[in-house]
C-alpha positions as CSV (number, residue, x, y, z in Angstrom):
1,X,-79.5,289.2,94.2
2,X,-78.1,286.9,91.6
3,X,-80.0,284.2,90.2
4,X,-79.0,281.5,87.6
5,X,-81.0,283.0,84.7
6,X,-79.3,286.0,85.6
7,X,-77.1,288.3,82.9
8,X,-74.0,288.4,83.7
9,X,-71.4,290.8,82.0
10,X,-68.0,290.5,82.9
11,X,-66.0,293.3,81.3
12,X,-62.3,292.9,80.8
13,X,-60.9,288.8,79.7
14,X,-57.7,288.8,82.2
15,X,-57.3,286.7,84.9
16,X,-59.9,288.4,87.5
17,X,-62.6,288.7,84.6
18,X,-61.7,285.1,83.5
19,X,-61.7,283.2,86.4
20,X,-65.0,284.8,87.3
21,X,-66.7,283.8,84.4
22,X,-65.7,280.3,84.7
23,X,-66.1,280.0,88.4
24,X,-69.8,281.2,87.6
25,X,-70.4,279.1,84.5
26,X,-68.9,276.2,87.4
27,X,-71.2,277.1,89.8
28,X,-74.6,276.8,86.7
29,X,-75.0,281.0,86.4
30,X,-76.2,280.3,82.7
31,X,-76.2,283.7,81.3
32,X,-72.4,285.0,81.7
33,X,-70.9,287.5,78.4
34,X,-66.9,288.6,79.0
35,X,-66.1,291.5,77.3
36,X,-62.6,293.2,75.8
37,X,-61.2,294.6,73.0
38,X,-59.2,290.9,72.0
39,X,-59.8,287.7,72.3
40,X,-57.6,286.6,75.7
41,X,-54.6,286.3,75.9
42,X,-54.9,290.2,75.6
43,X,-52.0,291.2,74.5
44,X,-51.4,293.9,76.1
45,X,-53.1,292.9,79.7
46,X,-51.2,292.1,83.0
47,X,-51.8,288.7,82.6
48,X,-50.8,287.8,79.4
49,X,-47.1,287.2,77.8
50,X,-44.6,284.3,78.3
51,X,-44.3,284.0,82.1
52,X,-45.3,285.0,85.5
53,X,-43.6,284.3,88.9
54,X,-45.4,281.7,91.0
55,X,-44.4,281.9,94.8
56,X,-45.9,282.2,98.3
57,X,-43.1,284.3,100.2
58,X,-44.9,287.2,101.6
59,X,-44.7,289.3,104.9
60,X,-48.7,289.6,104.9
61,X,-50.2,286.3,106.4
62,X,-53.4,286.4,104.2
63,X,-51.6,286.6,100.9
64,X,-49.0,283.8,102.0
65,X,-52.0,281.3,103.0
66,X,-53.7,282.2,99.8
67,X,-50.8,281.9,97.6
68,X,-49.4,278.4,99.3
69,X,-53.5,277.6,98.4
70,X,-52.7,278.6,94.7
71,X,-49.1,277.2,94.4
72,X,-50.3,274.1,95.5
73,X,-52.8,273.9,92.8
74,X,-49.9,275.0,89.9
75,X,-47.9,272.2,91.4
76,X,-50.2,269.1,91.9
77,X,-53.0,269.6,88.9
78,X,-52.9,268.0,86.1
79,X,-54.3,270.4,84.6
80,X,-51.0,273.1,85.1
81,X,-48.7,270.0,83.7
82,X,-46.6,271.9,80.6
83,X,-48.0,275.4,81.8
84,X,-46.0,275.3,86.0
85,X,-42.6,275.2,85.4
86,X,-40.7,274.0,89.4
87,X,-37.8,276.6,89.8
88,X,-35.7,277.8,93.0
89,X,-36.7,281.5,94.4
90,X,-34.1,283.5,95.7
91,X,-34.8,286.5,97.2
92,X,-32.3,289.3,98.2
93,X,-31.5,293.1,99.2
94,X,-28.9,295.6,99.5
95,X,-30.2,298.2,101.9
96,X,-32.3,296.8,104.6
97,X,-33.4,293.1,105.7
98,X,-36.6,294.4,107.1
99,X,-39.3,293.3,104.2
100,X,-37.2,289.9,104.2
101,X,-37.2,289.5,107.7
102,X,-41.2,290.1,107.8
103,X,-41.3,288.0,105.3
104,X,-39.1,284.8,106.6
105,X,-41.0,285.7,109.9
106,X,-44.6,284.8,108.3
107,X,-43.2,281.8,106.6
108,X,-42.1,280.5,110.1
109,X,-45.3,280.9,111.6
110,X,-47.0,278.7,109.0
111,X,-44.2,276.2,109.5
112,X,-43.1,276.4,105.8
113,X,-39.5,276.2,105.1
114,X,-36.8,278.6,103.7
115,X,-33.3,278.5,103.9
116,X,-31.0,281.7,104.7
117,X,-28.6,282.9,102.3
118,X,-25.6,283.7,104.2
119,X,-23.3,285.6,101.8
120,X,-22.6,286.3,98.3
121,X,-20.1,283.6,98.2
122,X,-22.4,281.2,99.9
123,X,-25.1,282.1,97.7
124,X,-22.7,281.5,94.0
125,X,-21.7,278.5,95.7
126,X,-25.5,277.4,96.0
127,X,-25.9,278.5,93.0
128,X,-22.3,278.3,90.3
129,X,-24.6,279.6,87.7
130,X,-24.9,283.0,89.1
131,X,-21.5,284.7,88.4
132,X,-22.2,288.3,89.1
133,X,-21.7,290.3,92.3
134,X,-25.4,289.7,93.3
135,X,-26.6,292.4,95.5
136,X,-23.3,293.7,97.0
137,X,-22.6,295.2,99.4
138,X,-24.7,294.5,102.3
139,X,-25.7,291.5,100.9
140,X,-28.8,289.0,102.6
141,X,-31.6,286.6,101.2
142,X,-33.4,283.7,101.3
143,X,-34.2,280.8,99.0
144,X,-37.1,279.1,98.7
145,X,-37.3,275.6,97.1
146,X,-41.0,276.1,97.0
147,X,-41.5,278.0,93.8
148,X,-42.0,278.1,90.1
149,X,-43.2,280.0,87.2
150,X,-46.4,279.6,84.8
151,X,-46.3,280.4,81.0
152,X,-48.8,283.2,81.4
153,X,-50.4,283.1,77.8
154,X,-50.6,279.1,78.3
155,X,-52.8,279.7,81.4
156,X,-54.9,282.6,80.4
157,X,-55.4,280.0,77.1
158,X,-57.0,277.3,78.8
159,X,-58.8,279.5,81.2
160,X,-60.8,280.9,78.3
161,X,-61.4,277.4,76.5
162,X,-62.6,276.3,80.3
163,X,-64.9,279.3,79.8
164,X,-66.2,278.5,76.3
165,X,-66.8,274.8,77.4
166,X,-69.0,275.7,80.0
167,X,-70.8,278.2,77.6
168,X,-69.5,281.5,78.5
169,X,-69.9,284.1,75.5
170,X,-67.5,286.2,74.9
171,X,-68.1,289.6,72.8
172,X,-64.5,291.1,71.3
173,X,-63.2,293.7,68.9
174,X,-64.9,296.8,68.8
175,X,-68.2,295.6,70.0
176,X,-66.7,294.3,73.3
177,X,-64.6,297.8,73.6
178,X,-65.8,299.7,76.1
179,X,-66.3,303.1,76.8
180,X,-68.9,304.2,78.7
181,X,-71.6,302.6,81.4
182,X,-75.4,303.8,81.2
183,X,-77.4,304.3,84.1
184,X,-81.1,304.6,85.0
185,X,-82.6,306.8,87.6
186,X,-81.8,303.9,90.8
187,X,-78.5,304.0,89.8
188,X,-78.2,300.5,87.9
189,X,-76.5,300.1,84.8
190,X,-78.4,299.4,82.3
191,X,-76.1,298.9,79.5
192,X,-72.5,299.3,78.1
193,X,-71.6,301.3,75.8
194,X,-69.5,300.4,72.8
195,X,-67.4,301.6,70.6
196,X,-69.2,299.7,67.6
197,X,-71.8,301.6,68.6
198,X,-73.7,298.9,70.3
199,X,-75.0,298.1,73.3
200,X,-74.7,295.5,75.5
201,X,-77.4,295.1,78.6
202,X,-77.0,293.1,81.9
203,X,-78.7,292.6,85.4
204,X,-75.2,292.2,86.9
205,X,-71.5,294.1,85.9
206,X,-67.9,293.1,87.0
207,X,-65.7,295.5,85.9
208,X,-62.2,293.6,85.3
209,X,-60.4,296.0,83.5
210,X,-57.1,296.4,85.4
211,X,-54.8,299.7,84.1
212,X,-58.1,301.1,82.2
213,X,-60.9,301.0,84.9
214,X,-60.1,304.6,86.2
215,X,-61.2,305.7,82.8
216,X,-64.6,304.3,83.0
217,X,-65.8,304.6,86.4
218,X,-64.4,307.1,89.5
219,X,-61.7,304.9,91.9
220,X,-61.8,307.6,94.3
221,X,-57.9,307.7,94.4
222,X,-57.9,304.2,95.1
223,X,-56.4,302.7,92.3
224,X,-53.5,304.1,89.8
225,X,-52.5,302.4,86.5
226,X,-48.3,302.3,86.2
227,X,-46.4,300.8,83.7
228,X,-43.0,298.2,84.6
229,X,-40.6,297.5,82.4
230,X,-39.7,294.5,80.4
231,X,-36.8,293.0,78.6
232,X,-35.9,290.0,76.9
233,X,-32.2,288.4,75.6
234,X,-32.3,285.9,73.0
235,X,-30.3,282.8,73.8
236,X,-28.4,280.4,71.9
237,X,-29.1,276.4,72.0
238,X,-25.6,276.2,74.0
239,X,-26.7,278.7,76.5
240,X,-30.8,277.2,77.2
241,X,-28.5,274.4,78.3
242,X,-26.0,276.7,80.4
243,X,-28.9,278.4,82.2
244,X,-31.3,275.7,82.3
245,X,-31.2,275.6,85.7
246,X,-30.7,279.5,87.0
247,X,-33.1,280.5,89.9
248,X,-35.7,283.1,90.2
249,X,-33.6,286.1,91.3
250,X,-35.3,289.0,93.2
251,X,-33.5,292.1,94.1
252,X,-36.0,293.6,96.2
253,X,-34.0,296.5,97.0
254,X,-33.6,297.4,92.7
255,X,-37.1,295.6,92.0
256,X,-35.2,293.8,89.1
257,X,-36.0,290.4,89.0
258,X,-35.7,287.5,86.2
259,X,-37.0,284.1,85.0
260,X,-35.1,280.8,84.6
261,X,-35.1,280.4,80.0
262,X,-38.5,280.2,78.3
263,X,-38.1,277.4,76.3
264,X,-40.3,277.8,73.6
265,X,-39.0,281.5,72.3
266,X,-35.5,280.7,73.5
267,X,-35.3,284.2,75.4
268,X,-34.3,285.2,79.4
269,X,-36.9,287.7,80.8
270,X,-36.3,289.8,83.3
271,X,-38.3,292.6,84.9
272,X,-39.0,295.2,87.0
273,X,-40.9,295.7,90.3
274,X,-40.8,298.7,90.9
275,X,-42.9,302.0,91.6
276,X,-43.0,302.4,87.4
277,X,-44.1,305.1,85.2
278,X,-47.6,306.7,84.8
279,X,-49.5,308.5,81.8
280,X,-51.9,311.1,82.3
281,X,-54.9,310.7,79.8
282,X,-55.6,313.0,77.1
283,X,-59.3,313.4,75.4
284,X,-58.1,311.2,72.8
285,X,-58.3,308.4,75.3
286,X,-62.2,308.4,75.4
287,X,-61.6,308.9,78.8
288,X,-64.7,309.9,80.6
289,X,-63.4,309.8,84.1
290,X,-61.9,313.7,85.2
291,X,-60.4,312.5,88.1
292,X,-58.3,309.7,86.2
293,X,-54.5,310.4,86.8
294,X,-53.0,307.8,85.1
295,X,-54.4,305.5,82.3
296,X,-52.9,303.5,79.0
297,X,-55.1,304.5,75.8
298,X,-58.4,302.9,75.4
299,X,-57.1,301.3,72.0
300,X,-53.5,300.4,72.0
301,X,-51.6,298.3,69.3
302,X,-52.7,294.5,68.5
303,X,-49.0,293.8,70.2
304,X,-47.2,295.5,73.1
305,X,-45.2,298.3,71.7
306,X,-41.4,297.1,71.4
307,X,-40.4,300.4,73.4
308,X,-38.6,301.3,76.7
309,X,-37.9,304.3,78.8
310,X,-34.0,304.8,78.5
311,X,-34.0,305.1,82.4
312,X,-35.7,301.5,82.4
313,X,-33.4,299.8,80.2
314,X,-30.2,301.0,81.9
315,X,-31.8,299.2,85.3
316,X,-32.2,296.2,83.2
317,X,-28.9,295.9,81.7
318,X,-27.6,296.6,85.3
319,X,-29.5,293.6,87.3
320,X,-29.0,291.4,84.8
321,X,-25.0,292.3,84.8
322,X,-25.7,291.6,88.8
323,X,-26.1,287.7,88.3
324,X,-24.9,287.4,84.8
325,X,-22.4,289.9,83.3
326,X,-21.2,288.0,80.7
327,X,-24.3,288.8,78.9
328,X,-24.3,292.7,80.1
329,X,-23.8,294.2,76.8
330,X,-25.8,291.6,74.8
331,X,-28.7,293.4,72.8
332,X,-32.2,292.8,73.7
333,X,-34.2,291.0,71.9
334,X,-37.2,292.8,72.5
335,X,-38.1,295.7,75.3
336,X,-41.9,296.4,76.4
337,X,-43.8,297.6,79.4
338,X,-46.4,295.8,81.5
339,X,-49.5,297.7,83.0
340,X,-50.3,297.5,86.6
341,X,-53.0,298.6,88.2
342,X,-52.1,299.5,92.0
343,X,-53.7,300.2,95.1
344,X,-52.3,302.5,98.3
345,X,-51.2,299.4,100.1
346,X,-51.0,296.9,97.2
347,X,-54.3,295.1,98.1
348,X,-56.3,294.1,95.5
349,X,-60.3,295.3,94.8
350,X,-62.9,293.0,95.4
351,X,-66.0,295.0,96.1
352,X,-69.0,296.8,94.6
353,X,-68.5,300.0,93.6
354,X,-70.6,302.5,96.0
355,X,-72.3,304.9,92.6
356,X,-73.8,301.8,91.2
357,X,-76.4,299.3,92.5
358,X,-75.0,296.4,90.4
359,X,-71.3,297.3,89.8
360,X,-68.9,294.7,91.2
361,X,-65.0,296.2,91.4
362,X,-62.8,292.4,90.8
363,X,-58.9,293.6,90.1
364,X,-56.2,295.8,90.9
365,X,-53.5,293.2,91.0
366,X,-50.8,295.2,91.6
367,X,-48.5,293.0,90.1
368,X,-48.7,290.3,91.8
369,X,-52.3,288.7,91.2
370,X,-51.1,286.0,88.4
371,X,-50.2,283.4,91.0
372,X,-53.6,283.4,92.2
373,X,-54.7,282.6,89.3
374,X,-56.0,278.4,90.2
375,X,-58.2,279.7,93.4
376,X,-59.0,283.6,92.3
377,X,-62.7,282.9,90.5
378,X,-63.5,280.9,94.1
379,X,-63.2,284.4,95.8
380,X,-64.4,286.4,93.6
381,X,-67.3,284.8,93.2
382,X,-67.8,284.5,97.1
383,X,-66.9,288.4,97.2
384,X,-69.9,288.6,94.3
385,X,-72.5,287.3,96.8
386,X,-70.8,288.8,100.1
387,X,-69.8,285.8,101.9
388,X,-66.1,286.6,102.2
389,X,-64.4,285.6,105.2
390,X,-64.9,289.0,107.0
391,X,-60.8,289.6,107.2
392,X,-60.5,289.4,103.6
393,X,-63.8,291.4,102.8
394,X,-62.2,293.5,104.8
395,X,-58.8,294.0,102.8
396,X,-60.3,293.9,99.2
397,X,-62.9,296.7,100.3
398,X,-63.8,299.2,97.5
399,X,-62.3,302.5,99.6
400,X,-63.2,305.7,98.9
401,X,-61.1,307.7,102.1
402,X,-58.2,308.1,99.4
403,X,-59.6,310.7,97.6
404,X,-58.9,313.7,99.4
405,X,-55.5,312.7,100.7
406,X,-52.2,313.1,98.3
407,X,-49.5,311.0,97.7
408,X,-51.1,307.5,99.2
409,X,-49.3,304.7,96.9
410,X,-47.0,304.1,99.2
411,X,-46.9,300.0,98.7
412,X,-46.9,297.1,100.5
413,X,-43.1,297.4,101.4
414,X,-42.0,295.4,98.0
415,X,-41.1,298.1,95.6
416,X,-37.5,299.0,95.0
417,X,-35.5,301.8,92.7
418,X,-36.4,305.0,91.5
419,X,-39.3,306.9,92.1
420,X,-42.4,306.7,90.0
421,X,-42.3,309.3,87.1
422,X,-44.7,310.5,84.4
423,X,-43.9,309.6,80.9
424,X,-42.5,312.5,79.1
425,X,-44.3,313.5,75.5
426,X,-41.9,311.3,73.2
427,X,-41.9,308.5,75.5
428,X,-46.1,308.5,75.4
429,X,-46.1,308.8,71.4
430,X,-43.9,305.8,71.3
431,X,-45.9,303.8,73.7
C-alpha cells in the first residue's frame, strides 16, 4: 500500500518512468526519486531524438481509444504548442490489405474518419509531392487527416521540468546507474545497487528501463530488447520549402516509414518498423540476468553511435527512393539505431513483477508507446494501485507462460521486412 510519505524510486527517466513520476508528484506522493544514467532526454532511450509519430490508426480497439485519448491532448493543449506538429498519415502495403483492413475496420466502428487510397496514381495526385512508385505493385492505403508528429526531445524536456516543479528528485550519472536490486528475506527490495557504489533505498520500485530491464530482473521470455534503424538526409533551405508539406508515409509491408522535415536540424528522418536486430549480452554488460537474450550495454556512449547495419541502410535508401528518388543516392547525414523493447504480442507491461513484493513492471513500448505519452502517467499510476479497468489490466499483465515456449515474438500484425537477426561481432563493436 502506497502512502504519500511513501519512497518512491522510479528507475529509468523515459516516457513510462517520467510520466509516472509526475503523475504521482500530481496526485501529492511527496517522496518520488527517478533514476538513469543521464539526465532525460537520454540519449540513447526510445523516447528521446527529434521526432516520434503521433497517430491513432490501429486494428486493436483499446490502443485506438487510448491513442485518439492522447492525440487529442497533442492537438488541443497548450501545452504541446511548438512540440505537435499536424501532418497527413498515409498508410500503405504491397502484399496483403489484411492489417489495413483490421485497421480501417476499428476506425469505422468508433465513427472516426479515413479516406481510401485508391491507387498509386490517385495517391501522387493527392499527394504531387510524392514522386516515387510508392508501394507498387499491389498497391492499397489509407490516409488519415487525423495525425501529426511530436519533437520527441521537446516533450521528454518539459516532462522532466514538469517533474522538477512538482519536486521530483532525480539521481543521474553513475550514482543513478543501475545494476543490481537488493532483496530481504520477504522478498522486498530494499535498495538499488549502483555503479558509484551507492545505494539508493525505497518502500516502492518502478522499473522503467525499456531495452535494459531483462538485464536486471528475469522477464520470463516476456520481453526482448531489438534495435530499428535510423537515418537522416540533410536538406537545403530550397528543399524544407519543397517538402514542407510531405505526409507521414508508412509502408507497412517494408516497415519503412518517414517524417515530414524537422525544422530545427534541417534533416528528413525516416525509419524502420520492423522485427530489427538483437544483441546477446556478454559479462562485460554487468548483466546479472542468465536468461537475458538480448540487451544494449549497460553504459553506452553519451550520443547514439552514428552506425548502421549495411542490410539496414540499403532498406533505407530503398523506401526513401519509393516516395522520393530524386534523393536516392543523397548521403546520409547521420545513421543510428533505436532500442525497443518488445513483447510476444506488442502489448506493453504494466504490472508488478511476481519475485518481488514491491516491484512494479511500467514499459515495453514496443515502439509505439511515444504517442501515449499526454495520458500514459494516468494509467500507470492507476495500474500502481490496481484499479485498471479490468480489460486493460488484463492486456498489460506481467506474464510469465512465455518462458518455456520458443519463438513467441510474433507481433501485433505491424512489422514488415526481413527477419530479426543477431548482430554479428563487428557490427556489436561498432554499436
Amino acid at each position: 500500500m502506497m502512502d504519500k510519505d511513501s519512497k518512491i524510486v522510479i528507475i529509468g527517466a523515459g516516457i513510462f518512468g517520467l510520466s509516472t513520476a509526475y503523475q504521482l508528484a500530481s496526485e501529492g506522493y511527496r517522496n518520488v526519486v527517478v533514476l538513469d544514467r543521464h539526465m532525460p532526454p537520454v540519449p540513447d532511450g526510445s523516447s528521446s531524438d527529434i521526432s516520434r509519430v503521433i497517430r491513432f490508426d490501429y486494428a486493436d480497439d483499446d490502443y485506438l481509444e487510448l491513442a485518439y485519448e492522447a492525440y487529442l491532448e497533442w492537438r488541443d493543449s497548450p501545452r504541446y504548442k511548438g512540440i505537435f506538429f499536424p501532418a497527413e498519415y498515409v498508410l500503405v502495403g504491397k502484399t496483403s490489405p489484411y492489417w489495413i483492413t483490421k485497421t480501417t475496420a476499428a476506425l469505422d466502428k468508433e465513427s472516426l474518419p479515413w479516406t481510401k487510397l485508391e491507387s498509386v496514381a490517385s495517391t501522387k495526385e493527392q499527394f504531387p509531392v510524392l514522386t516515387g512508385d510508392l508501394a507498387n505493385p499491389g498497391f492499397f492505403g489509407h490516409n488519415n487527416h487525423q495525425a501529426g508528429w511530436a519533437d520527441a526531445a521537446k516533450a521528454v524536456s518539459q516532462l522532466r521540468d514538469d517533474c522538477f516543479e512538482l519536486g521530483v528528485s532525480f539521481i543521474c550519472g553513475r550514482g543513478g546507474t543501475i545494476f543490481g536490486l537488493e532483496t530481504d528475506s520477504q522478498k522486498a527490495i530494499k535498495y538499488a545497487k549502483t555503479l558509484a557504489g551507492t545505494r539508493v533505498e525505497g518502500d516502492h520500485f518502478v522499473l522503467s528501463t525499456g531495452a535494459w530491464a531483462s538485464g536486471l530482473v528475469p522477464m520470463y521470455n516476456s520481453t526482448l530488447s531489438t534495435a530499428q534503424v535510423l537515418g537522416y538526409v540533410r536538406l537545403t533551405s530550397s528543399e524544407m520549402e519543397k517538402y514542407k508539406n510531405l505526409p507521414i508515409y508508412s509502408n507497412f509491408s517494408t516497415g519503412w516509414f518517414n517524417f515530414p522535415p524537422h525544422e530545427d536540424t534541417r534533416t528528413l528522418k525516416m525509419a524502420i518498423h520492423g522485427w530489427g536486430y538483437t544483441r546477446t549480452p556478454t559479462p562485460e554488460d554487468c548483466n546479472t540476468i542468465p536468461s537475458n537474450i538480448s540487451s544494449p550495454p549497460l553504459i553506452p556512449p553519451r550520443e547514439r553511435r552514428n552506425f548502421f547495419p549495411a542490410d539496414g541502410e540499403v532498406r533505407l535508401r530503398q523506401g526513401l527512393r519509393e516516395i522520393l528518388p530524386e534523393l536516392g543516392d543523397r548521403p546520409f547525414e547521420k545513421l543510428a539505431m533505436c532500442l525497443y523493447t518488445d513483447t510476444p504480442t506488442g502489448n506493453f507491461v504494466m504490472d508488478y513483477h511476481p519475485d518481488y513484493a514491491n516491484l512494479f513492471i511500467g514499459g515495453a513500448g514496443s515502439g509505439h508507446a511515444f504517442k501515449f505519452l499526454p495520458i500514459l502517467g494516468n494509467y500507470m499510476s492507476l495500474a500502481l494501485k490496481k484499479r485498471l479497468p479490468s480489460k486493460l489490466a488484463q492486456k498489460w499483465r506481467f506474464r510469465k507462460e512465455y518462458e518455456v515456449q520458443n519463438d513467441t515474438f510474433k507481433g501485433d500484425g505491424s512489422r514488415g521486412g526481413p527477419i530479426r537477426r543477431e548482430l554479428g561481432p563487428q557490427e556489436r563493436a561498432k554499436l
